[in-house]
DORO-717446 format. One record per atom (N, C-alpha, C, O, CB): z, y negated, x; atom name; residue in one letter; residue number from 1. Coordinates in Angstrom, 3 decimals, always signed. Last residue first. Glycine has a CB too. Layout:
% DORO-717446
REC        Z        Y        X atome residu num
REC        Z        Y        X    CA      a NUM
...
This chain:
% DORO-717446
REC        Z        Y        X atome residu num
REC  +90.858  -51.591 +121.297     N      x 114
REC  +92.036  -51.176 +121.780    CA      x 114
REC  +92.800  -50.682 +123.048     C      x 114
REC  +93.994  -50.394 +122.976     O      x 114
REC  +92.126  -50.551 +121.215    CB      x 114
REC  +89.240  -54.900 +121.086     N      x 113
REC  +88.858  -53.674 +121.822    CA      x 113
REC  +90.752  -52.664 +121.950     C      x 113
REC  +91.666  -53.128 +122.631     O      x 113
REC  +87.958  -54.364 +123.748    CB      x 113
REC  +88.118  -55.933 +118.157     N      x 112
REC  +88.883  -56.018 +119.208    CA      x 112
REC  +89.028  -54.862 +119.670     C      x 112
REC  +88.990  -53.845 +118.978     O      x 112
REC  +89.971  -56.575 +119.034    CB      x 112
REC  +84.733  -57.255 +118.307     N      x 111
REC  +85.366  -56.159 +117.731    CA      x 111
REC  +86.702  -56.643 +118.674     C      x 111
REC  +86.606  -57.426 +119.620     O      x 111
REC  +84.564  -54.478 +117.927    CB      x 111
REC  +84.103  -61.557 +118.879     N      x 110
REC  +84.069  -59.420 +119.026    CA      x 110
REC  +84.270  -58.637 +118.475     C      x 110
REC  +83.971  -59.054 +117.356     O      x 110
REC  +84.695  -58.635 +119.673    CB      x 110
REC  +83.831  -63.979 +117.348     N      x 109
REC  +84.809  -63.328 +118.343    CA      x 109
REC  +84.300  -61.717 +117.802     C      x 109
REC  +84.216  -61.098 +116.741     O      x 109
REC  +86.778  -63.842 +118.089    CB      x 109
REC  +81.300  -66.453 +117.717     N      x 108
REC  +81.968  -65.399 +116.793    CA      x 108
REC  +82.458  -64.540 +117.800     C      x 108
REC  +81.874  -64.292 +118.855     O      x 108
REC  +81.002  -64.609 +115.689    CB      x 108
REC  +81.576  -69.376 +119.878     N      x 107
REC  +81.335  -68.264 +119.262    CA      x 107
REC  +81.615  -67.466 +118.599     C      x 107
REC  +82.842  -67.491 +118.696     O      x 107
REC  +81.189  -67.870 +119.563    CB      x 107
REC  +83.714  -71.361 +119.236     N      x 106
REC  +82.593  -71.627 +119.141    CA      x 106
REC  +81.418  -70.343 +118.771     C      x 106
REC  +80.657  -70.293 +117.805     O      x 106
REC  +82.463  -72.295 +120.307    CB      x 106
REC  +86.391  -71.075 +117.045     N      x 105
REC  +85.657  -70.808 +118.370    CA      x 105
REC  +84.355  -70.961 +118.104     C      x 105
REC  +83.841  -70.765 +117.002     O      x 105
REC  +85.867  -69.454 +118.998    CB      x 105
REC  +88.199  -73.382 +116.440     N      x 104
REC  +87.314  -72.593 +115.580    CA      x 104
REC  +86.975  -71.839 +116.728     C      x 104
REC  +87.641  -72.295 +117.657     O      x 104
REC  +86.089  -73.316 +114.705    CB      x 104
REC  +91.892  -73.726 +116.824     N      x 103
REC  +91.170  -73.817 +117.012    CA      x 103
REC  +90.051  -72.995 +116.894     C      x 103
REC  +90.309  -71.813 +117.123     O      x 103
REC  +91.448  -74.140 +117.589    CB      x 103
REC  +94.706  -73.823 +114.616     N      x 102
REC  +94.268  -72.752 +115.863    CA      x 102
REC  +92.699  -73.205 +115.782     C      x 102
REC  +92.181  -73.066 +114.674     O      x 102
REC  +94.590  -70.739 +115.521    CB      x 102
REC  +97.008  -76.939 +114.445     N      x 101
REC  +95.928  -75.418 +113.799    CA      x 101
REC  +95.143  -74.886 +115.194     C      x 101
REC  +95.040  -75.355 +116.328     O      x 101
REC  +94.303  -76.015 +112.316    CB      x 101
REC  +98.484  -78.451 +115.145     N      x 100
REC  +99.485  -77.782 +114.952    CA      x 100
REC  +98.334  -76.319 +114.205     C      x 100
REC  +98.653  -75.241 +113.703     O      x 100
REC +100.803  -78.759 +113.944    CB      x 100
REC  +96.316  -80.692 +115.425     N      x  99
REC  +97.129  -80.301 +116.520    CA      x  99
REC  +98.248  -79.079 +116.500     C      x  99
REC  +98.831  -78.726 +117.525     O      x  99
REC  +97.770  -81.465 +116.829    CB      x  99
REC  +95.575  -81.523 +112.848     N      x  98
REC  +94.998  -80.588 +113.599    CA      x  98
REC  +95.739  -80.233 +115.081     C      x  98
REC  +95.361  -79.211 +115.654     O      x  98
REC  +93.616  -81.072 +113.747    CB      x  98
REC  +98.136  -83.531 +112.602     N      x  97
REC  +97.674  -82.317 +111.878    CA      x  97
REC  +96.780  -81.059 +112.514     C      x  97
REC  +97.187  -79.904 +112.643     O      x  97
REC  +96.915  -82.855 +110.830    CB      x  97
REC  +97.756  -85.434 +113.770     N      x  96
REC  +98.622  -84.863 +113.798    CA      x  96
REC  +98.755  -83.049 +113.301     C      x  96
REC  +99.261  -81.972 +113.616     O      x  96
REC  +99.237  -85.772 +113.213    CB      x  96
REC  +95.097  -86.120 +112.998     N      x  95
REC  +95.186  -85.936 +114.534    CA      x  95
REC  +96.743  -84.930 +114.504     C      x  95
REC  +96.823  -83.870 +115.125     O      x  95
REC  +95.298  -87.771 +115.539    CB      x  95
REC  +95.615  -86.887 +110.329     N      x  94
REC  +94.713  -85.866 +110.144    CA      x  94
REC  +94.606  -85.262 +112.012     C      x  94
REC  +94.119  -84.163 +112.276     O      x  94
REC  +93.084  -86.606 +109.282    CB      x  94
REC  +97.717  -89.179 +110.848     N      x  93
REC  +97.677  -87.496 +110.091    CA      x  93
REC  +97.204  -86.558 +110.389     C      x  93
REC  +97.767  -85.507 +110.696     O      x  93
REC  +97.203  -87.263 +109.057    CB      x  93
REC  +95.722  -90.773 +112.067     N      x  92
REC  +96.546  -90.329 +113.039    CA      x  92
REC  +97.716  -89.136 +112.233     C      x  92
REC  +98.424  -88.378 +112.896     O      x  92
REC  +97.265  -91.771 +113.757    CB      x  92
REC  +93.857  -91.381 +109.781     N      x  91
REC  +93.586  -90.069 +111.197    CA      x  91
REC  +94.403  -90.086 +111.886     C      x  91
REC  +94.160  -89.293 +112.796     O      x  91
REC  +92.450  -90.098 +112.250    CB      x  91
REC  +95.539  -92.643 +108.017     N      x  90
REC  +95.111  -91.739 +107.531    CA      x  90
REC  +94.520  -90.840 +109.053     C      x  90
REC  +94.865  -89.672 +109.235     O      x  90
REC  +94.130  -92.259 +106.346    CB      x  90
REC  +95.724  -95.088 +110.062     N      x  89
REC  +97.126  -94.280 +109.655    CA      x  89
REC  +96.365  -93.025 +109.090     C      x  89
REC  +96.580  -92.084 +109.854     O      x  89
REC  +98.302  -95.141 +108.345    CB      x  89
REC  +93.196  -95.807 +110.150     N      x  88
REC  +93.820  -95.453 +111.423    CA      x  88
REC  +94.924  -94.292 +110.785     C      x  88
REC  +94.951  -93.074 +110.959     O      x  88
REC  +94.571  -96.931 +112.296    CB      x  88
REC  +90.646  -94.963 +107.583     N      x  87
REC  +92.125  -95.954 +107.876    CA      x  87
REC  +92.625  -95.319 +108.867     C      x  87
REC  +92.622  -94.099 +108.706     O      x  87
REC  +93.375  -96.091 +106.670    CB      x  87
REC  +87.797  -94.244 +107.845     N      x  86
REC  +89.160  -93.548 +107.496    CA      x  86
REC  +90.166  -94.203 +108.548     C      x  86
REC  +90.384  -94.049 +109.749     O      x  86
REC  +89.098  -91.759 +107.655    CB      x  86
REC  +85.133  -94.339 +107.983     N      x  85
REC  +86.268  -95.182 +107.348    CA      x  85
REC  +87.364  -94.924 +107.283     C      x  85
REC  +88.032  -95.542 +106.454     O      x  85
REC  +86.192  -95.439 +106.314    CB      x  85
REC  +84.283  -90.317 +106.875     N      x  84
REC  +83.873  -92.151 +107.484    CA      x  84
REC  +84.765  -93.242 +106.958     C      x  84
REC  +85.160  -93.239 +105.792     O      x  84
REC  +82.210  -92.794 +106.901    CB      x  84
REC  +83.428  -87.287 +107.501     N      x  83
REC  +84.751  -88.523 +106.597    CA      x  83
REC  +83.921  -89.797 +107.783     C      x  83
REC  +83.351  -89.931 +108.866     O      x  83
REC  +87.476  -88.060 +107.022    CB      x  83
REC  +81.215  -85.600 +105.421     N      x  82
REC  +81.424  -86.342 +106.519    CA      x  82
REC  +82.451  -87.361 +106.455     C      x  82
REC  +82.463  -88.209 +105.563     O      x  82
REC  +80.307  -86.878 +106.858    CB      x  82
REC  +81.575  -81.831 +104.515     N      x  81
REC  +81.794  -83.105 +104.157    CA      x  81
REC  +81.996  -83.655 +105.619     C      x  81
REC  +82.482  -83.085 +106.596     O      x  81
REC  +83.009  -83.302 +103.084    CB      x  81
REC  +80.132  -79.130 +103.311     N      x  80
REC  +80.240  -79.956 +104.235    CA      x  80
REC  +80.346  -81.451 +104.071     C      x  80
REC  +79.463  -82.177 +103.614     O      x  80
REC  +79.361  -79.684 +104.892    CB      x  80
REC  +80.064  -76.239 +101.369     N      x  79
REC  +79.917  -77.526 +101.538    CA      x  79
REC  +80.783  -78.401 +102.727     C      x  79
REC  +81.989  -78.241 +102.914     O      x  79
REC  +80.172  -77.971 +100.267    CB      x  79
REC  +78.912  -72.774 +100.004     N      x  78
REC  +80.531  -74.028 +101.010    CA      x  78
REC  +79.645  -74.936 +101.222     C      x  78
REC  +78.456  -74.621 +101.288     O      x  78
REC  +81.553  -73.530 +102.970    CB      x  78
REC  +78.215  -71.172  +99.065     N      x  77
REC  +79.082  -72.216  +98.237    CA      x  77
REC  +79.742  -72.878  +99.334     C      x  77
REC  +80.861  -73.378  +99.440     O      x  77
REC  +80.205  -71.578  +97.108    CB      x  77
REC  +75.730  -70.312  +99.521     N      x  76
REC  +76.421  -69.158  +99.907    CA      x  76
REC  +78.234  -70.233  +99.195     C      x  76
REC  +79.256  -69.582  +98.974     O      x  76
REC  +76.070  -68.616 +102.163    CB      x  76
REC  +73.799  -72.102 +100.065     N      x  75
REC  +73.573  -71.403  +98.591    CA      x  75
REC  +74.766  -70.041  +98.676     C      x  75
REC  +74.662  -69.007  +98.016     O      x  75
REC  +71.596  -70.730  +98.374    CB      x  75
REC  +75.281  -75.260 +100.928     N      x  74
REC  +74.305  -73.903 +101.167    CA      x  74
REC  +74.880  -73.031 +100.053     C      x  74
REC  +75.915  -73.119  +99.392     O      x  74
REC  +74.441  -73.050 +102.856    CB      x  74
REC  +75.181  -78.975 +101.610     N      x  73
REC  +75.571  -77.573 +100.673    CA      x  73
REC  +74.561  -76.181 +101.080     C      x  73
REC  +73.383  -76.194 +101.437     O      x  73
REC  +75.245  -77.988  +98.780    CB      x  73
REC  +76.131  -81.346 +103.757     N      x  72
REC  +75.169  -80.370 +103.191    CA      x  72
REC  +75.985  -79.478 +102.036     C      x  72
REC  +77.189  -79.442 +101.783     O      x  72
REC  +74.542  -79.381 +104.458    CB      x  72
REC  +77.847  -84.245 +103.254     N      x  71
REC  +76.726  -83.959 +104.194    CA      x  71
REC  +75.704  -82.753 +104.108     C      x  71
REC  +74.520  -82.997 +104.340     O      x  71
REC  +77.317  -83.832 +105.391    CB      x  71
REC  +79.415  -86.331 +100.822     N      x  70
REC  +79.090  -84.763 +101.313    CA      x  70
REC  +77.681  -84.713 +102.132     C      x  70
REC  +76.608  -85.098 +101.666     O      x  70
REC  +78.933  -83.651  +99.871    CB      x  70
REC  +81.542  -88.436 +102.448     N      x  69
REC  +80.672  -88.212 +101.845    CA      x  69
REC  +79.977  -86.555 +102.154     C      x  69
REC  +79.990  -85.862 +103.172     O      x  69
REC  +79.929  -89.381 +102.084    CB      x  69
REC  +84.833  -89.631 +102.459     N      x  68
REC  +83.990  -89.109 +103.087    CA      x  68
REC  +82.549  -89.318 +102.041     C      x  68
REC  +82.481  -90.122 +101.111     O      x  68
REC  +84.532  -87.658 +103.469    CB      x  68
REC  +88.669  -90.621 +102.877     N      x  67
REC  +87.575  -90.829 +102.528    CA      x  67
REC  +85.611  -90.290 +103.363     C      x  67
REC  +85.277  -90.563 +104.516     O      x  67
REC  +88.007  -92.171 +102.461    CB      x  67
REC  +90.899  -88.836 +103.194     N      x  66
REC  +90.033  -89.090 +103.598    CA      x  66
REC  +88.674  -88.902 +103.477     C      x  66
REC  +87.866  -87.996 +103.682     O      x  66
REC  +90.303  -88.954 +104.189    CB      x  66
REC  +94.742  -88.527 +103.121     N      x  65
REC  +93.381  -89.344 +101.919    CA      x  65
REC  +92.212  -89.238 +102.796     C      x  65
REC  +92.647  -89.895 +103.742     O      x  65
REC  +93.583  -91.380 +101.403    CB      x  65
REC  +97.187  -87.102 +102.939     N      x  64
REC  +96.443  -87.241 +104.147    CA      x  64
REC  +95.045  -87.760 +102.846     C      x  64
REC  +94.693  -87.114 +101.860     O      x  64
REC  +96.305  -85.492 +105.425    CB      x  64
REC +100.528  -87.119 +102.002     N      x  63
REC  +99.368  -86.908 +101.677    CA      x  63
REC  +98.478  -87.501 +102.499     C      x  63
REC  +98.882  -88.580 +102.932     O      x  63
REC  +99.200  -87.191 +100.538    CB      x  63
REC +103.216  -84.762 +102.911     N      x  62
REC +102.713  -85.870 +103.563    CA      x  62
REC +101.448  -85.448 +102.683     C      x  62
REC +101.107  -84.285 +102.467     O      x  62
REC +102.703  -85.988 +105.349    CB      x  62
REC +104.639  -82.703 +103.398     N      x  61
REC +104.912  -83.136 +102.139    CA      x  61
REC +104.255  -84.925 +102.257     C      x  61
REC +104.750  -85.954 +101.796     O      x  61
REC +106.765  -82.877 +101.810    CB      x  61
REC +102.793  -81.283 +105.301     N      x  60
REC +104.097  -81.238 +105.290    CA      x  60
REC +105.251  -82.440 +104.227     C      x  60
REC +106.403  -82.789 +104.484     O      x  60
REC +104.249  -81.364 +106.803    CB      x  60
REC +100.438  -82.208 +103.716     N      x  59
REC +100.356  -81.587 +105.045    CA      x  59
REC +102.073  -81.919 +105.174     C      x  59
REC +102.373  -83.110 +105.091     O      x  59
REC  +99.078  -82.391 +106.335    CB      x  59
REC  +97.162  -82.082 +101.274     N      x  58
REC  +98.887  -81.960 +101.028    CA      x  58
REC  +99.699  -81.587 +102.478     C      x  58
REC  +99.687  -80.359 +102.562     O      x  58
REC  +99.273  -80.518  +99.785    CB      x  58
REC  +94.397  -83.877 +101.233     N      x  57
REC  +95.074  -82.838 +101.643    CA      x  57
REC  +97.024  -83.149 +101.741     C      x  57
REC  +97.751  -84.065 +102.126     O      x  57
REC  +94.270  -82.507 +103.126    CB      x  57
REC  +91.628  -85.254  +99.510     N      x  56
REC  +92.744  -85.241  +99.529    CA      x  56
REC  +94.127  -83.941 +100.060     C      x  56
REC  +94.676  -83.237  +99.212     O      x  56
REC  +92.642  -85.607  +98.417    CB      x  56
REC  +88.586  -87.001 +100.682     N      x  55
REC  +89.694  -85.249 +100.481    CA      x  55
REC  +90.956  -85.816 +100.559     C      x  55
REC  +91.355  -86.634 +101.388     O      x  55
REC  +89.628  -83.748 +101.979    CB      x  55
REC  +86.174  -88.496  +97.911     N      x  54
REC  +87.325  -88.440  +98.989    CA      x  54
REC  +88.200  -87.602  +99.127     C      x  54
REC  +88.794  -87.202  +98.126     O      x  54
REC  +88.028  -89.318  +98.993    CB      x  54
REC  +82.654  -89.488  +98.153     N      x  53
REC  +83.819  -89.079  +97.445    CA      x  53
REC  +85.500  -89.052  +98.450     C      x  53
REC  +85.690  -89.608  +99.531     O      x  53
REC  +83.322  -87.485  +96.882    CB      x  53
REC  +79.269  -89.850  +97.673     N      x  52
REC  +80.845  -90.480  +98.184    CA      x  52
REC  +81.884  -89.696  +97.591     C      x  52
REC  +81.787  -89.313  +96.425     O      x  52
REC  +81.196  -92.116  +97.694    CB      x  52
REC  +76.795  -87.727  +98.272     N      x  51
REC  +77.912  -88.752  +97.295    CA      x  51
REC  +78.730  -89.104  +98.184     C      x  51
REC  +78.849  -88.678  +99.333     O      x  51
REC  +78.837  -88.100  +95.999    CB      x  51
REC  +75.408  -86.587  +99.999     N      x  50
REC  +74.866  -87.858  +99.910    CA      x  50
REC  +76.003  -88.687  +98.919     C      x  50
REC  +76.088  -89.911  +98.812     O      x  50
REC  +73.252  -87.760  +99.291    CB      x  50
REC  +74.231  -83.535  +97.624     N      x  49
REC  +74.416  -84.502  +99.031    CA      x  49
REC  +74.173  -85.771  +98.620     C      x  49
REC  +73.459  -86.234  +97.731     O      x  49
REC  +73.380  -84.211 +100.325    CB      x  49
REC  +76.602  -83.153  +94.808     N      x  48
REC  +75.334  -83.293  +95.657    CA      x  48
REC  +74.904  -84.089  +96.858     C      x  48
REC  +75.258  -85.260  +96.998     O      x  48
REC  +74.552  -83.616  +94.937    CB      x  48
REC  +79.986  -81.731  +94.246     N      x  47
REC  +78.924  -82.683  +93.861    CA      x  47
REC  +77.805  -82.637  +94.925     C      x  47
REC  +78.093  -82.056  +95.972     O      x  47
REC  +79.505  -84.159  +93.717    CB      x  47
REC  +80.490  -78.431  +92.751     N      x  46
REC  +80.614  -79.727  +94.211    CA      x  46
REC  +79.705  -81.003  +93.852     C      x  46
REC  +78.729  -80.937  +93.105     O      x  46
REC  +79.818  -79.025  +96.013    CB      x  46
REC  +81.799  -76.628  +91.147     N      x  45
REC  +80.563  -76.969  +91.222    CA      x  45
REC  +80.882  -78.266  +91.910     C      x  45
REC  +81.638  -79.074  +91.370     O      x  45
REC  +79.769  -76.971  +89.896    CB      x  45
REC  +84.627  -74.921  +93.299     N      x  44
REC  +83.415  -74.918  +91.642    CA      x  44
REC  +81.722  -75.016  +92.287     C      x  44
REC  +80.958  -74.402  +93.032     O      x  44
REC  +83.736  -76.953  +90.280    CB      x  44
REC  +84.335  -74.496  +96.890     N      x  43
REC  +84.892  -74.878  +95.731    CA      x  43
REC  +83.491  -74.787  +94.829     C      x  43
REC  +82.286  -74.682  +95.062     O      x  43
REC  +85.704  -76.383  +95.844    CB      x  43
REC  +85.214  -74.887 +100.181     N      x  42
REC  +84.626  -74.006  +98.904    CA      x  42
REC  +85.114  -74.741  +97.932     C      x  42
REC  +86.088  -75.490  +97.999     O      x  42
REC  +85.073  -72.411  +98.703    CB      x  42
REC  +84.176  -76.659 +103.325     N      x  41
REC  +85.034  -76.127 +102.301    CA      x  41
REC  +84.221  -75.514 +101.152     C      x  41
REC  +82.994  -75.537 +101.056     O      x  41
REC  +85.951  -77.216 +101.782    CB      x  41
REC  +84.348  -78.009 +106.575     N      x  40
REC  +83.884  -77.389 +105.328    CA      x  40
REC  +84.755  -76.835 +104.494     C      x  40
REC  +85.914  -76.543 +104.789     O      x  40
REC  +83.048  -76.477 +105.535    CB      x  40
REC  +84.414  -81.920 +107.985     N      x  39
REC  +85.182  -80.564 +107.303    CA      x  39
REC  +84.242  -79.904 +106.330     C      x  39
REC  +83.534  -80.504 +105.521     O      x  39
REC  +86.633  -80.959 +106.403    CB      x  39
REC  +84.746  -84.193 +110.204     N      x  38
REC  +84.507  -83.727 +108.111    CA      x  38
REC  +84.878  -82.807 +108.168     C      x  38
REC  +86.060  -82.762 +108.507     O      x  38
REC  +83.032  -83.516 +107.121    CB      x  38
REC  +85.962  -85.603 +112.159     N      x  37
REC  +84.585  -86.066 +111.848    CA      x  37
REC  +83.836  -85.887 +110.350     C      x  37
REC  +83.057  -86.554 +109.669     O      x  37
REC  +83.772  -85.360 +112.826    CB      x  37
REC  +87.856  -84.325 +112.951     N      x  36
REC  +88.319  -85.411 +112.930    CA      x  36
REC  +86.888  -86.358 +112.320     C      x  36
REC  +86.890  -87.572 +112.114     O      x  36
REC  +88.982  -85.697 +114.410    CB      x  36
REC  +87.804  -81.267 +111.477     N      x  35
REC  +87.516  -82.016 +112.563    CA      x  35
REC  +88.293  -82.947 +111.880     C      x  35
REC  +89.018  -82.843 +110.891     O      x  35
REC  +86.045  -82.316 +113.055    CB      x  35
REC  +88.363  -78.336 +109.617     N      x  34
REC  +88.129  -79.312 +109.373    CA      x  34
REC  +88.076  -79.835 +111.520     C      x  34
REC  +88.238  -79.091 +112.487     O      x  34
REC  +89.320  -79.882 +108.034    CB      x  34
REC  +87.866  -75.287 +107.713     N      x  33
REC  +87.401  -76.098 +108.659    CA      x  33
REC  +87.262  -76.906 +108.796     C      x  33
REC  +86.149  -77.257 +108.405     O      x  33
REC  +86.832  -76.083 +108.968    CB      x  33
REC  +88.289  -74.928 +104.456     N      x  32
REC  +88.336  -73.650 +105.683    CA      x  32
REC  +88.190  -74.178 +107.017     C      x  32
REC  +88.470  -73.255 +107.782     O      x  32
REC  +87.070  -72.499 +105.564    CB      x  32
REC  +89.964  -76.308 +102.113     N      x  31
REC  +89.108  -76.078 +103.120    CA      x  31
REC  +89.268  -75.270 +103.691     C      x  31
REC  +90.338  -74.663 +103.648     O      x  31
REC  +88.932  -76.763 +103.807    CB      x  31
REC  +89.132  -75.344  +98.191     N      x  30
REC  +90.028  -74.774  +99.733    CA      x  30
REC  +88.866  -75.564 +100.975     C      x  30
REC  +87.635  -75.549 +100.970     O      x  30
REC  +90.043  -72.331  +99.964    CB      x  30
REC  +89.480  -77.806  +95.672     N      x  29
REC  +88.403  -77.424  +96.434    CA      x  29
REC  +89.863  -76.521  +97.531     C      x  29
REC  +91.044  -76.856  +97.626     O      x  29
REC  +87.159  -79.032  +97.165    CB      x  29
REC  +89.332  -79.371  +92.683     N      x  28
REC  +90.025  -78.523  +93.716    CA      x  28
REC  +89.654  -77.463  +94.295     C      x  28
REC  +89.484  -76.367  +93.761     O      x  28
REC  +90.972  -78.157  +93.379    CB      x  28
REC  +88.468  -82.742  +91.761     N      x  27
REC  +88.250  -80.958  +91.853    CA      x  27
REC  +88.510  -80.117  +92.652     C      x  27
REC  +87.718  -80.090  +93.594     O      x  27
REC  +87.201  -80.514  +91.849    CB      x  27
REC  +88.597  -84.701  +89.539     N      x  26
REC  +89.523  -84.370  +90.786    CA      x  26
REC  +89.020  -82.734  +90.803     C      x  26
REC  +89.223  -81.837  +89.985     O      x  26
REC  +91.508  -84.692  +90.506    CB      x  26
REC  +86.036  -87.503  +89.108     N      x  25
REC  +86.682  -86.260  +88.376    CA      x  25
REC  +87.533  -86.290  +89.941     C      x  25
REC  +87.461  -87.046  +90.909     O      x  25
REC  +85.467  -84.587  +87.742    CB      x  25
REC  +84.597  -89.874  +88.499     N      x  24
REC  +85.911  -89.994  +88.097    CA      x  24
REC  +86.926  -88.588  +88.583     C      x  24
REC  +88.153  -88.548  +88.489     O      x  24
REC  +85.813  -90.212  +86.458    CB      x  24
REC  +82.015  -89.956  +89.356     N      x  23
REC  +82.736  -89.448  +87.800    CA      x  23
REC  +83.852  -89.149  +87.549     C      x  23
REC  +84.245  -88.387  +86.665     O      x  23
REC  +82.345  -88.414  +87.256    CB      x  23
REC  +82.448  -91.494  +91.418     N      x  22
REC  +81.685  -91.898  +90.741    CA      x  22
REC  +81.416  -91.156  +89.306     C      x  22
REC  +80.778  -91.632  +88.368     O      x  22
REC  +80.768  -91.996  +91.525    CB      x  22
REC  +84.682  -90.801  +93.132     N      x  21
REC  +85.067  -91.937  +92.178    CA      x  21
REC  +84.172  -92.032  +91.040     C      x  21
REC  +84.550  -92.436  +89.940     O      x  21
REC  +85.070  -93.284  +92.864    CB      x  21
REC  +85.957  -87.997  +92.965     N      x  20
REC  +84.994  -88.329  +93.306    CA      x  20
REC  +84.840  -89.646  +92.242     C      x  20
REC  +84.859  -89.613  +91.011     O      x  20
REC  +84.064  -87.177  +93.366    CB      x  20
REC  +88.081  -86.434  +95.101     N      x  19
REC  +88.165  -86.765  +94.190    CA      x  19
REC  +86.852  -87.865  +94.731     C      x  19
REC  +86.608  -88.358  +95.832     O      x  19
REC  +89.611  -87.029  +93.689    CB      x  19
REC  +89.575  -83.203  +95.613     N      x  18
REC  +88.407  -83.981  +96.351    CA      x  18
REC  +87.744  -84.663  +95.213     C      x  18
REC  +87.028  -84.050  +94.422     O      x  18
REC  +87.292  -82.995  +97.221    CB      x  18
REC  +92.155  -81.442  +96.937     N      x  17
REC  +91.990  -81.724  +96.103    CA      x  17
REC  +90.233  -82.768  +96.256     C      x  17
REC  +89.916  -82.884  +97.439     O      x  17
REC  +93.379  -82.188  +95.735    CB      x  17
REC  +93.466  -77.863  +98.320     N      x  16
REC  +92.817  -79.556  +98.158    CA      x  16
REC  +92.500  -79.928  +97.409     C      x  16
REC  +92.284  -79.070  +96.554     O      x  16
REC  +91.916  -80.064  +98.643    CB      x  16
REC  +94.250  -75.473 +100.343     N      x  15
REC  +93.786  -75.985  +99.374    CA      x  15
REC  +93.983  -77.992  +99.003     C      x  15
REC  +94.575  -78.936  +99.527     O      x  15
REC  +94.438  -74.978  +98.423    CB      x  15
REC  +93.495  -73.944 +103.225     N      x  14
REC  +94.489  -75.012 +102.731    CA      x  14
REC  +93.599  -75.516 +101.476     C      x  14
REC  +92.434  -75.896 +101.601     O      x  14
REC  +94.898  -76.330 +103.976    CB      x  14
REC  +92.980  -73.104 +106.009     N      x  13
REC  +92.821  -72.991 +105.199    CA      x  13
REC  +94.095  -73.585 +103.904     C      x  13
REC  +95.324  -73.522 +103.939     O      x  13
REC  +92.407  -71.884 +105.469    CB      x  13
REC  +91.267  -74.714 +109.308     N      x  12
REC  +92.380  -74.509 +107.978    CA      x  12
REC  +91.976  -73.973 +107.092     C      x  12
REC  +90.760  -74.020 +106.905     O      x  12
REC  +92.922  -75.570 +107.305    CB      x  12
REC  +90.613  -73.932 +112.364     N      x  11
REC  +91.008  -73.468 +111.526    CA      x  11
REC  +91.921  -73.579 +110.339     C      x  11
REC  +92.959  -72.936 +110.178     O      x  11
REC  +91.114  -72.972 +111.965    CB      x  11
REC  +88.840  -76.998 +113.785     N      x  10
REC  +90.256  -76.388 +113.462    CA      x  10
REC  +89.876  -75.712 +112.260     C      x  10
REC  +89.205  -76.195 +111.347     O      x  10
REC  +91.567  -77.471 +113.235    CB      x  10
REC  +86.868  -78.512 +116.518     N      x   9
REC  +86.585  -77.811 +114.524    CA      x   9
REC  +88.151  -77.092 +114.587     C      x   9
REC  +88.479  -76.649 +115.688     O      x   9
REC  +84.718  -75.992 +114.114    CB      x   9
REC  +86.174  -81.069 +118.391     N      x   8
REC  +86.579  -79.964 +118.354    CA      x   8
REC  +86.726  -79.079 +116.265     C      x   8
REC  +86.586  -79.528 +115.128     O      x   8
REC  +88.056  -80.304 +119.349    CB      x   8
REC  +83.205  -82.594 +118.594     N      x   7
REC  +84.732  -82.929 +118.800    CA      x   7
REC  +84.700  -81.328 +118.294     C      x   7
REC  +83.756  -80.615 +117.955     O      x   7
REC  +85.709  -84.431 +117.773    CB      x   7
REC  +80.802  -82.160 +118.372     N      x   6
REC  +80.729  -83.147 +119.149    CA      x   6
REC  +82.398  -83.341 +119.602     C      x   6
REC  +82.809  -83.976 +120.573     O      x   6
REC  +79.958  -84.378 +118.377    CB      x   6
REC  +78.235  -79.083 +118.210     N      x   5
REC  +79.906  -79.912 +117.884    CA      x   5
REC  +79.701  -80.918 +118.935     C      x   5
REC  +78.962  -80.878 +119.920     O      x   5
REC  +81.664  -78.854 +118.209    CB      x   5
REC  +76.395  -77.967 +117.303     N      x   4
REC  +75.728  -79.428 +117.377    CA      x   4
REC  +77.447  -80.132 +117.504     C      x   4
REC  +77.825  -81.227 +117.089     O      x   4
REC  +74.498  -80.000 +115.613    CB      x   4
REC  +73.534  -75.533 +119.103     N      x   3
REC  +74.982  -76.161 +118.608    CA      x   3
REC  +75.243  -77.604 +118.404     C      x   3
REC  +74.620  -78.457 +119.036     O      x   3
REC  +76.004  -75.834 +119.559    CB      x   3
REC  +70.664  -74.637 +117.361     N      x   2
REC  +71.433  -75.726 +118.739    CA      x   2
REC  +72.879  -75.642 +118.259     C      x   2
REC  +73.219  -75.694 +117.077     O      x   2
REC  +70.851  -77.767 +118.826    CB      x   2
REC  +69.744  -71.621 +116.543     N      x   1
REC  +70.131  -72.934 +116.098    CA      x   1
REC  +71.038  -73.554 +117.154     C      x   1
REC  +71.995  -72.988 +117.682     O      x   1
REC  +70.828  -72.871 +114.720    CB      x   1
């Protein structure tokens, strides 16, 4: 499978919230991986590609809002979200933010060798 990063992927793990206007609901989701572009994450029962919805992340007593839509799901539970629109002030958080996480690697890292 091609690689397909276009910006860089950060290691978070960090719980969340991901609120979906079109039933109203708030469902609390962990991400595990986010960009400046979406992010994956776990959670319940997710809503279906193609919704709108929006992540809500908690980042040094700062709330970070960004608005997205879900891009895939796989049968293993994590889901992929695309943020779009997202108010300057809301990514210069989410810039602030990833700047202080350890970066994904592109490849899967090794055994470590003693």
């Amino acid at each position: 499978m091609p690689e397909r990063r276009q910006v860089p992927r950060y290691l978070l793990v960090s719980e969340a919230k991901l609120s979906v206007p079109a039933s109203g609901n708030f469902l609390p989701v962990t991400v595990k991986v986010i960009s400046t572009r979406g992010c994956a994450l776990e959670g319940g029962a997710l809503p279906a590609e193609g919704v709108k919805c929006e992540l809500q992340l908690d980042w040094h007593g700062r709330e970070i809002r960004l608005p997205a839509k879900v891009a895939w799901k796989n049968k293993d539970g994590r889901t992929g979200l695309e943020f779009s629109d997202v108010p300057e002030d809301q990514l210069a958080l989410l810039r602030e933010m990833s700047a202080t996480l350890w970066l994904q690697p592109i490849v899967p890292l090794g055994p470590e060798k003693g």
